[in-house]
C-alpha positions as CSV (number, residue, x, y, z in Angstrom):
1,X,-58.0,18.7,-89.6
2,X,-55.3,21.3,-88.9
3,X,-56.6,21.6,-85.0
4,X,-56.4,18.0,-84.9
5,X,-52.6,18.3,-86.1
6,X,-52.2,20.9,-83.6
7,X,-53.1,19.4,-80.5
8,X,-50.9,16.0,-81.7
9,X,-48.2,18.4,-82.1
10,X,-48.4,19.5,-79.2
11,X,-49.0,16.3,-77.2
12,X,-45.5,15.4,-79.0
13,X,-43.6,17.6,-77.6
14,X,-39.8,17.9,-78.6
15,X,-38.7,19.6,-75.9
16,X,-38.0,23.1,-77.9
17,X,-38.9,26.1,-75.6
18,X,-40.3,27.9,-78.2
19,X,-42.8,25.5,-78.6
20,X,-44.3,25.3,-74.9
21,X,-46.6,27.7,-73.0
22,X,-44.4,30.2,-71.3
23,X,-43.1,28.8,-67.6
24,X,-43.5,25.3,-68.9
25,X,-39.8,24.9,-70.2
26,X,-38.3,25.9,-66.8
27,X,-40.8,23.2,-64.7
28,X,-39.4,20.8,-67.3
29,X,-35.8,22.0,-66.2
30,X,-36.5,21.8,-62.7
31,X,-37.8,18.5,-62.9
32,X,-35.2,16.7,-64.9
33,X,-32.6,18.4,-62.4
34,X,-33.7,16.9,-59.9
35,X,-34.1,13.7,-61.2
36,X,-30.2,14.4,-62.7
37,X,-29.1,15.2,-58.8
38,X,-30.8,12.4,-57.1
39,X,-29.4,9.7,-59.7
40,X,-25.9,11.3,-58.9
41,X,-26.0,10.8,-55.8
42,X,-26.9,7.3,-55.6
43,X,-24.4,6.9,-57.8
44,X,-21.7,8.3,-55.5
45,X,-23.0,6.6,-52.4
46,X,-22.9,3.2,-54.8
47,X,-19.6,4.1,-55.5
48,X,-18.1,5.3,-52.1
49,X,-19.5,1.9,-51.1
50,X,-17.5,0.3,-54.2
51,X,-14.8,2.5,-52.9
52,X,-15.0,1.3,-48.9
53,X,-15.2,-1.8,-49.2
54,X,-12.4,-2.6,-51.8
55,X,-10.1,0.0,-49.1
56,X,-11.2,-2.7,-46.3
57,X,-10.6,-5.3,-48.3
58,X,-6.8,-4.2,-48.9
59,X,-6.2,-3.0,-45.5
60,X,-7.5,-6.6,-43.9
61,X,-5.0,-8.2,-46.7
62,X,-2.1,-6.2,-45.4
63,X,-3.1,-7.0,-42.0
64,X,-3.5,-10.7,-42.4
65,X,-0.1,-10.3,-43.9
66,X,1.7,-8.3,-41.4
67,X,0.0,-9.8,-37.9
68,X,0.2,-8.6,-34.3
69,X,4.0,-6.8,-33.7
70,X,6.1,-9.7,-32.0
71,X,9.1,-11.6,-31.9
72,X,10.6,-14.5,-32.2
73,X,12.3,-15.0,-28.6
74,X,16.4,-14.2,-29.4
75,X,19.3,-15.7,-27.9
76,X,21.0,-12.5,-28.0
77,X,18.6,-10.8,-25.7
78,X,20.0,-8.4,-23.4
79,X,19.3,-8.9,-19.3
80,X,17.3,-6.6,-18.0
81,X,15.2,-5.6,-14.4
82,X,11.5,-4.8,-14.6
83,X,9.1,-4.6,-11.6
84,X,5.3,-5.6,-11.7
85,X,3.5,-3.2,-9.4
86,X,0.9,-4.2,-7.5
87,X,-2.1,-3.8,-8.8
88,X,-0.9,-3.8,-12.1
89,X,-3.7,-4.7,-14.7
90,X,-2.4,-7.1,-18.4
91,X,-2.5,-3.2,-19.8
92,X,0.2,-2.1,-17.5
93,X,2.5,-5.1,-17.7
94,X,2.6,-5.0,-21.3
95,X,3.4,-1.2,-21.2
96,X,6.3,-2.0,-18.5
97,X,7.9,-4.5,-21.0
98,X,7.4,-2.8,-23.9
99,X,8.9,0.1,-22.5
100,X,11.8,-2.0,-21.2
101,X,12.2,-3.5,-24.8
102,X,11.3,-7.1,-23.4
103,X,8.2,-7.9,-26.2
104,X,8.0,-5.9,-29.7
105,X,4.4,-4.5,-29.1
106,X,1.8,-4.2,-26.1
107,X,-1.2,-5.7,-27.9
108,X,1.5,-9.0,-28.3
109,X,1.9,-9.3,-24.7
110,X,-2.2,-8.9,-24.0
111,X,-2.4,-11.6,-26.4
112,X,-0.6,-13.8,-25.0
113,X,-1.9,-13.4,-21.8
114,X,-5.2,-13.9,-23.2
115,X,-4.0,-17.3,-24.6
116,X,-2.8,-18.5,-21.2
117,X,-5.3,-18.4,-18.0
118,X,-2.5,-18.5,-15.7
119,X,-0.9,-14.7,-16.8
120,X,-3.5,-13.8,-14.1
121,X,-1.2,-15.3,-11.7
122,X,1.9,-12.6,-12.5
123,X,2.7,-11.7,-9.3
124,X,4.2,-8.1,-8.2
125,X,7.9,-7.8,-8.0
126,X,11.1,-7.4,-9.7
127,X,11.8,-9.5,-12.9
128,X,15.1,-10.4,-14.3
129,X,14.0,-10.9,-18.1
130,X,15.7,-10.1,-21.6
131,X,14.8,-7.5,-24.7
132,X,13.6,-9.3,-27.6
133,X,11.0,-12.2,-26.2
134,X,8.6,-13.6,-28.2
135,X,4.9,-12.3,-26.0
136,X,4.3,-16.0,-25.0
137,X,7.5,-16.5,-23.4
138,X,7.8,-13.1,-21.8
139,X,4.4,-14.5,-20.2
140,X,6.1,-18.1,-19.0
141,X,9.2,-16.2,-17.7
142,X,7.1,-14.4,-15.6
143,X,5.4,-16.7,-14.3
144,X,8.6,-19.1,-13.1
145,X,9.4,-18.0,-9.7
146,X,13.1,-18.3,-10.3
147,X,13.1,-14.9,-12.7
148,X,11.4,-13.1,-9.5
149,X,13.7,-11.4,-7.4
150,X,13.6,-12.5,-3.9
151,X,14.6,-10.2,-1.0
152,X,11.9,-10.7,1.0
153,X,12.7,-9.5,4.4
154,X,10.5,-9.7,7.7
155,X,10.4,-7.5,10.4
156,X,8.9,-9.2,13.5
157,X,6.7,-6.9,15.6
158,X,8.3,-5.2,18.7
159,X,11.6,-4.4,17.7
160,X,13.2,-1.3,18.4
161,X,14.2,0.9,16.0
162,X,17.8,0.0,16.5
163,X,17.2,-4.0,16.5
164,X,15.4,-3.3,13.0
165,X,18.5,-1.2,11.5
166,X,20.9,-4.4,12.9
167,X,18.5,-6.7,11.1
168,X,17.9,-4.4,7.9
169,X,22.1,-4.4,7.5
170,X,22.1,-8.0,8.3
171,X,19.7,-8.9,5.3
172,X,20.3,-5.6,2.6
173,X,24.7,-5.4,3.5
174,X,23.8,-1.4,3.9
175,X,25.7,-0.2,6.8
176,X,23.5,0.5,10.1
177,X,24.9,4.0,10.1
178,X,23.0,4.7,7.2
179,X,20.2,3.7,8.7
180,X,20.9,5.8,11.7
181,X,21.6,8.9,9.5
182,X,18.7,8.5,7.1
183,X,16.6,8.4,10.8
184,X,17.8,11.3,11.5
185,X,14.6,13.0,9.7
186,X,11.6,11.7,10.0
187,X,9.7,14.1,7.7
188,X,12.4,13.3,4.9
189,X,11.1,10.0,5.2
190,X,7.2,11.2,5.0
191,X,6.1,11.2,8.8
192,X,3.7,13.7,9.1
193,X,4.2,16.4,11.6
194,X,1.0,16.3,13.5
195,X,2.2,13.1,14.2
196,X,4.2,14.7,16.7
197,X,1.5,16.4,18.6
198,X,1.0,15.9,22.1
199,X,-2.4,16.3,24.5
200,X,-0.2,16.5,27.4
201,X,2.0,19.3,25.5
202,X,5.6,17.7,26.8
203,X,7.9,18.5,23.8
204,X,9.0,16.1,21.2
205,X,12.1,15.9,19.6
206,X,11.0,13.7,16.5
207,X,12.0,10.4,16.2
208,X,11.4,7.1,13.2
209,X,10.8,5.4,16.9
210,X,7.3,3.3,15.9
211,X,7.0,4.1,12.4
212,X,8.7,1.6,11.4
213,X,6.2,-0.7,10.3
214,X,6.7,-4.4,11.2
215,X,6.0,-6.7,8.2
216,X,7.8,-8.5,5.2
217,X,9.4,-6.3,2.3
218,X,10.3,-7.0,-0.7
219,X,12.8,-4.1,-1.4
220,X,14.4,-2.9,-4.7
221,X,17.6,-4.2,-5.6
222,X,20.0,-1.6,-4.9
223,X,17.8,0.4,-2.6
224,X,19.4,2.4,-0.2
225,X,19.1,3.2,3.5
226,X,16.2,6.3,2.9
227,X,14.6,4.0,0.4
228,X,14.2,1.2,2.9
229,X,12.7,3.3,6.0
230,X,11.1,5.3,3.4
231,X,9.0,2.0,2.8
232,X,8.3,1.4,6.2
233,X,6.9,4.3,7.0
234,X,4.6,4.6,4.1
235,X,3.2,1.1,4.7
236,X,2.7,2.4,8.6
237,X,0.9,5.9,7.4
238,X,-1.1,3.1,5.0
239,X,-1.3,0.3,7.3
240,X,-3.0,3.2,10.5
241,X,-4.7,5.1,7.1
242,X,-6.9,2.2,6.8
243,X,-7.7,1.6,10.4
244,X,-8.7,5.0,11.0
245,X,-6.3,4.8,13.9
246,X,-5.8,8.9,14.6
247,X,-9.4,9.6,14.4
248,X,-10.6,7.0,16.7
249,X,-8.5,7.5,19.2
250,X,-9.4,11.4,19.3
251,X,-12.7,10.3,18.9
252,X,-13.2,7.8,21.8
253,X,-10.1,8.2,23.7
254,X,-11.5,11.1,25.3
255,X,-8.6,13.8,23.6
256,X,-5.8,11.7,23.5
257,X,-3.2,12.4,20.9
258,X,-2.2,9.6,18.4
259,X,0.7,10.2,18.8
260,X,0.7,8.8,22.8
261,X,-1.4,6.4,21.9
262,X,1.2,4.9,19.3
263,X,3.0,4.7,22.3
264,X,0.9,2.8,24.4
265,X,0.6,0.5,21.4
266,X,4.3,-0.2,21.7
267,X,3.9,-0.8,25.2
268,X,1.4,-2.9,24.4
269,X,3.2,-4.8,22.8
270,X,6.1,-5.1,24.3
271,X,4.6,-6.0,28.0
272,X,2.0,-8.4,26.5
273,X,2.8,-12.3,26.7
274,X,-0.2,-12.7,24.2
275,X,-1.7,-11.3,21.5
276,X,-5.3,-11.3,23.7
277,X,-4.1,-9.3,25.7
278,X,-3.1,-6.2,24.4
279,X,-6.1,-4.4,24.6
280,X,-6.1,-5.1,28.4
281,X,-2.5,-3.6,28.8
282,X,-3.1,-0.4,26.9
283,X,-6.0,0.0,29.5
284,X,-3.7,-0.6,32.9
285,X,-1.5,1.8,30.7
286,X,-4.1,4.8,30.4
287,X,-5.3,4.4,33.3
288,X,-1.7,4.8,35.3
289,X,-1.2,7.6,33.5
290,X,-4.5,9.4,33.4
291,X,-7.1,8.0,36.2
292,X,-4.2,7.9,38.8
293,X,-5.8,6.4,42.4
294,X,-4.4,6.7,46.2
295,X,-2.9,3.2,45.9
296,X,-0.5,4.5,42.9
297,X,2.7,6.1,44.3
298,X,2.8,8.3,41.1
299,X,0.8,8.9,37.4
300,X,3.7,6.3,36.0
301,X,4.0,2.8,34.0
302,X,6.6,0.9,36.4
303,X,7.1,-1.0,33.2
304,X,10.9,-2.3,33.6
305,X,10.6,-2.4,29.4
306,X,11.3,1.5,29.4
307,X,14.2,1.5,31.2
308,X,16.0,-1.2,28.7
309,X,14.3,1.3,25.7
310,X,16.6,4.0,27.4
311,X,19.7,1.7,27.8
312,X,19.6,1.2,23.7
313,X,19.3,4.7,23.4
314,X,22.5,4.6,24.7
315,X,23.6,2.2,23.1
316,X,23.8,-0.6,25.9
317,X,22.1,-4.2,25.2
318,X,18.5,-4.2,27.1
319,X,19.1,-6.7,30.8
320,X,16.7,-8.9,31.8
321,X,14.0,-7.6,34.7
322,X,16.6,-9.3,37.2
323,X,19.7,-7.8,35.9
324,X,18.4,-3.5,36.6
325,X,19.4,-2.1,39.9
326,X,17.2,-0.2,41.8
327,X,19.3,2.8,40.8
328,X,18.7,1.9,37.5
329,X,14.8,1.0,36.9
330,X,14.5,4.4,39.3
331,X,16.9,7.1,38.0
332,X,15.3,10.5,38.3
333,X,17.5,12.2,35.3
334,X,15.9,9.2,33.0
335,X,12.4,10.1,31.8
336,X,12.2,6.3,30.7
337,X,12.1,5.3,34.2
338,X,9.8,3.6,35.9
339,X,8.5,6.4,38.0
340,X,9.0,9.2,35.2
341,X,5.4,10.9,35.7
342,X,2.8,11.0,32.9
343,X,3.5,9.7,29.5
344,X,7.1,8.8,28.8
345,X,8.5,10.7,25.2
346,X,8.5,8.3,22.5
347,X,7.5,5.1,21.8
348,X,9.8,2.1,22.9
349,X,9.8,-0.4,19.7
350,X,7.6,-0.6,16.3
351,X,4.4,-2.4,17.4
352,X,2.0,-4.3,14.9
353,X,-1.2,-3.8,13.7
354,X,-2.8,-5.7,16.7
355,X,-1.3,-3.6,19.5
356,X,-2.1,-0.8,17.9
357,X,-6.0,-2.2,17.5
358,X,-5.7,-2.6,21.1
359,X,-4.1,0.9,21.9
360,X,-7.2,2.1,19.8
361,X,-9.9,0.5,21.2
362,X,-9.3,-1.2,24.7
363,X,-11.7,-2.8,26.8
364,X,-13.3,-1.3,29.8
365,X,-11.9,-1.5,32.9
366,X,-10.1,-0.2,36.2
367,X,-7.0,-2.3,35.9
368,X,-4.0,-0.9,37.3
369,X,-2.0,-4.6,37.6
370,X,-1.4,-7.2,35.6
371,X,1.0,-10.7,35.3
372,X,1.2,-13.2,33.5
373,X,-0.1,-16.6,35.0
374,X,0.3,-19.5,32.6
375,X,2.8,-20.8,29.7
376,X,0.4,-19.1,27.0
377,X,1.7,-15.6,28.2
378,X,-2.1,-14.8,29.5
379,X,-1.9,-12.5,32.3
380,X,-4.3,-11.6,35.2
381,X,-5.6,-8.2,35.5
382,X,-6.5,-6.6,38.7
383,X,-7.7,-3.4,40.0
384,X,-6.2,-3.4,43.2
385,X,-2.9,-4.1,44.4
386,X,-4.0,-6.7,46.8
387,X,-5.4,-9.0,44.1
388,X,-2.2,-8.1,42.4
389,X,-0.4,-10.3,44.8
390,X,-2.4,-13.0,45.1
391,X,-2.1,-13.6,41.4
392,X,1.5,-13.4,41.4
393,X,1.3,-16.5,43.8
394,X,-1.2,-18.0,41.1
395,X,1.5,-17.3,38.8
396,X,4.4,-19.0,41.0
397,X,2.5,-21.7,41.6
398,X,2.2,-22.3,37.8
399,X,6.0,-21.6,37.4
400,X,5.8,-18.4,35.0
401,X,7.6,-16.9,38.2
402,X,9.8,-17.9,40.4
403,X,8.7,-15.7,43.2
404,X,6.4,-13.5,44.0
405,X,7.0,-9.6,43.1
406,X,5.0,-8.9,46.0
C-alpha cells in the first residue's frame, strides 16, 4: 500500500526539487525556458506588427492630409528666366524650376506632367515664367510658345567670317568689333590646336576662318560676343565629331591634314552652283594642288573666289568675277591669288555639313575643269582643258555665260 502511495506521489509531481531524481529539476528548467523564450518572442513579433502597422496607419493619415508640396498659382509671382536643356528628362525640368522657385516641390511638377501627355512636348529653350505656379500651370506655360524666348538666328552656309559677325550684330545689337576681338583667339573659343596642323607644313597664323558653324541658334539672352562664337564653334567640333571628319580624311585622303581639307570644303562650297556637286569640286581642287599635269601652268586653284576672300581681309566688299583686274586675280605679294602655289592659308568662308561630306569623301576622278552649264548651277567636269572649252560653249549656248572663258 505505501509503494502504491509512493509511485502516485511521484507521478504527481509538484514541481519541488527535492522531490525529483537529481538532474531532473534542471531538464524541467531548461524545458519551461524555452517554451517561456519562444512564447516571448512571438509575442514581440505580434506586437512589433501591432506596433507597424498602427505607425503606417498614422503616417498614411498625415500624408493623405498634407498631399504632394504645391501651390496654388499666385498673382504676385515674380518673372523669372529658366532654360530647358536639350535633352532634359521630366526629372530635370522639375529640378530647374524648383531650383528657380517656379513650383513648390519636384515630385509636383512630375505629376503634373504625368497628368498631361503633351509635357512630353516641352521643348528646349529659355522660359520667361514666375515663382509660385501651381505644377499644372507651370506645365501649360511651358508648353505655349509665347513664354519661349525666340532669338532664333540662321547662319546660311558660305559666309565669311566677316559676313557672319555683320549678320550676328545685325540680329544680337552686339557690336561687330566684338566679334572681331573675341576672334582674335581661337583656342579661347575651344578650337583645338591640332586643328591648325598642316601636311604641307606652310605656317598658320590661327584664324575662327571655318569654324564657324553655319546653322540656326538659339542664343541666351544677354549673351555676349565670346558666348556667341563660342557656340558656333562647339556645334562645328560636334557637328565634324560626329562625321568622323579628321580621321577620314587622314585615313583615305592619302595624309592630308583636316585642317586643308576644311579648306577645300569652303572652296567647295563656295565655287559650287549645287549642292551635287561639291564632291566633284573638292576633287578638281586636290588634284590642282596635289596631282599637278603639263597642261597646269602651276600646282594652283585659279579660283577668282580667293582673291575676293583676300579683299575682305582687307576690308574691301568682294567684286564680281568681271570687276578683278588681271593685276588683281594675279598679284604675286597675295597668297590668295589665283596662281599662289599649293594650298592657299586658310579657309575662305564657314562651309556646311555637305561640303565638308564632299571635302571628305569625293568622288574619283582626273578633273582639273569645271563650269557650270544650266540654270540648276550643275557644272561640267573635264579632265582636259580642251573639253573645258567646249563646255563653256555648252554653257553660253544655255545662257549661264555670256561668253566663253576660253
Amino acid at each position: 500500500m505505501i509503494d502504491e502511495l509512493d509511485r502516485a506521489f511521484d507521478d504527481h509531481d509538484d514541481g519541488d526539487p527535492r522531490r525529483q531524481p537529481p538532474g531532473q529539476a534542471a531538464r524541467r528548467r531548461r524545458r519551461f525556458g524555452w517554451f517561456r523564450s519562444v512564447l516571448a518572442m512571438c509575442l514581440a513579433v505580434v506586437l512589433l506588427g501591432v506596433l507597424g502597422f498602427g505607425a503606417y496607419l498614422a503616417y498614411d493619415k498625415v500624408a493623405g492630409a498634407l498631399g504632394t508640396p504645391d501651390w496654388e498659382t499666385s498673382a504676385d509671382g515674380t518673372p523669372v528666366q529658366v532654360e530647358i536643356k536639350a535633352g532634359d528628362t521630366q526629372a530635370a525640368i522639375a529640378k530647374t524650376l524648383k531650383i528657380a522657385g517656379v513650383v513648390a516641390s519636384e515630385k509636383a511638377f512630375v505629376e503634373a506632367g504625368q497628368r498631361n501627355p503633351d509635357a512630353l512636348q516641352i521643348q528646349p529653350g529659355y522660359y520667361k515664367l514666375r515663382t509660385h505656379l501651381s505644377a499644372d500651370d507651370a506645365v501649360l506655360m511651358l508648353l505655349d510658345g509665347r513664354n519661349r524666348i525666340v532669338n532664333g538666328i540662321t547662319i546660311p552656309e558660305g559666309l565669311s567670317s566677316f559676313r557672319v559677325y555683320r549678320l550676328l550684330s545685325a540680329k544680337t545689337g552686339i557690336p561687330e568689333a566684338d566679334f572681331k576681338a573675341a576672334a582674335k583667339d581661337p583656342a579661347a573659343l575651344g578650337v583645338p590646336d591640332w586643328w591648325f596642323n598642316r601636311s604641307d607644313e606652310k605656317k598658320v597664323a590661327p584664324t575662327i576662318e571655318g569654324f564657324l558653324f553655319p546653322d540656326t541658334y538659339e542664343f541666351p539672352p544677354n549673351a555676349d560676343a565670346d558666348t556667341v562664337l563660342r557656340t558656333m564653334v562647339n556645334r562645328f567640333l560636334t557637328v565634324t565629331g560626329s562625321m568622323n571628319f579628321a580621321e577620314t580624311v587622314q585615313a583615305e585622303l592619302g595624309g592630308i591634314a583636316p585642317y586643308e581639307a576644311l579648306i577645300v570644303g569652303s572652296l567647295a562650297q563656295a565655287e559650287a552652283g549645287n549642292a551635287d556637286d561639291f564632291g566633284k569640286v573638292a576633287r578638281v581642287a586636290y588634284n590642282r594642288v596635289y596631282k599637278r599635269t603639263p597642261d597646269l601652268t602651276c600646282a594652283c586653284f585659279q579660283f577668282d573666289v580667293t582673291v575676293n576672300y583676300s579683299r575682305e581681309l582687307a576690308g574691301k566688299d568682294p567684286k564680281p568675277s568681271s570687276g578683278l583686274s588681271h593685276d588683281e586675280l594675279t598679284d604675286p605679294k597675295n597668297p590668295y591669288n589665283r596662281n599662289a602655289e599649293g594650298m592657299i592659308p586658310t579657309p575662305i568662308n564657314n562651309p556646311g555639313k555637305a561640303a565638308l561630306e564632299g571635302a571628305m569623301k569625293p568622288p574619283k576622278g582626273d578633273w582639273y575643269y569645271f563650269v557650270a552649264i544650266d540654270e540648276e548651277g550643275h557644272s561640267a567636269f573635264s579632265e582636259d582643258f580642251e573639253q573645258f572649252c567646249k563646255d563653256n560653249e555648252t554653257a553660253v549656248k544655255n545662257k549661264v555665260l555670256k561668253q566663253s572663258s576660253c
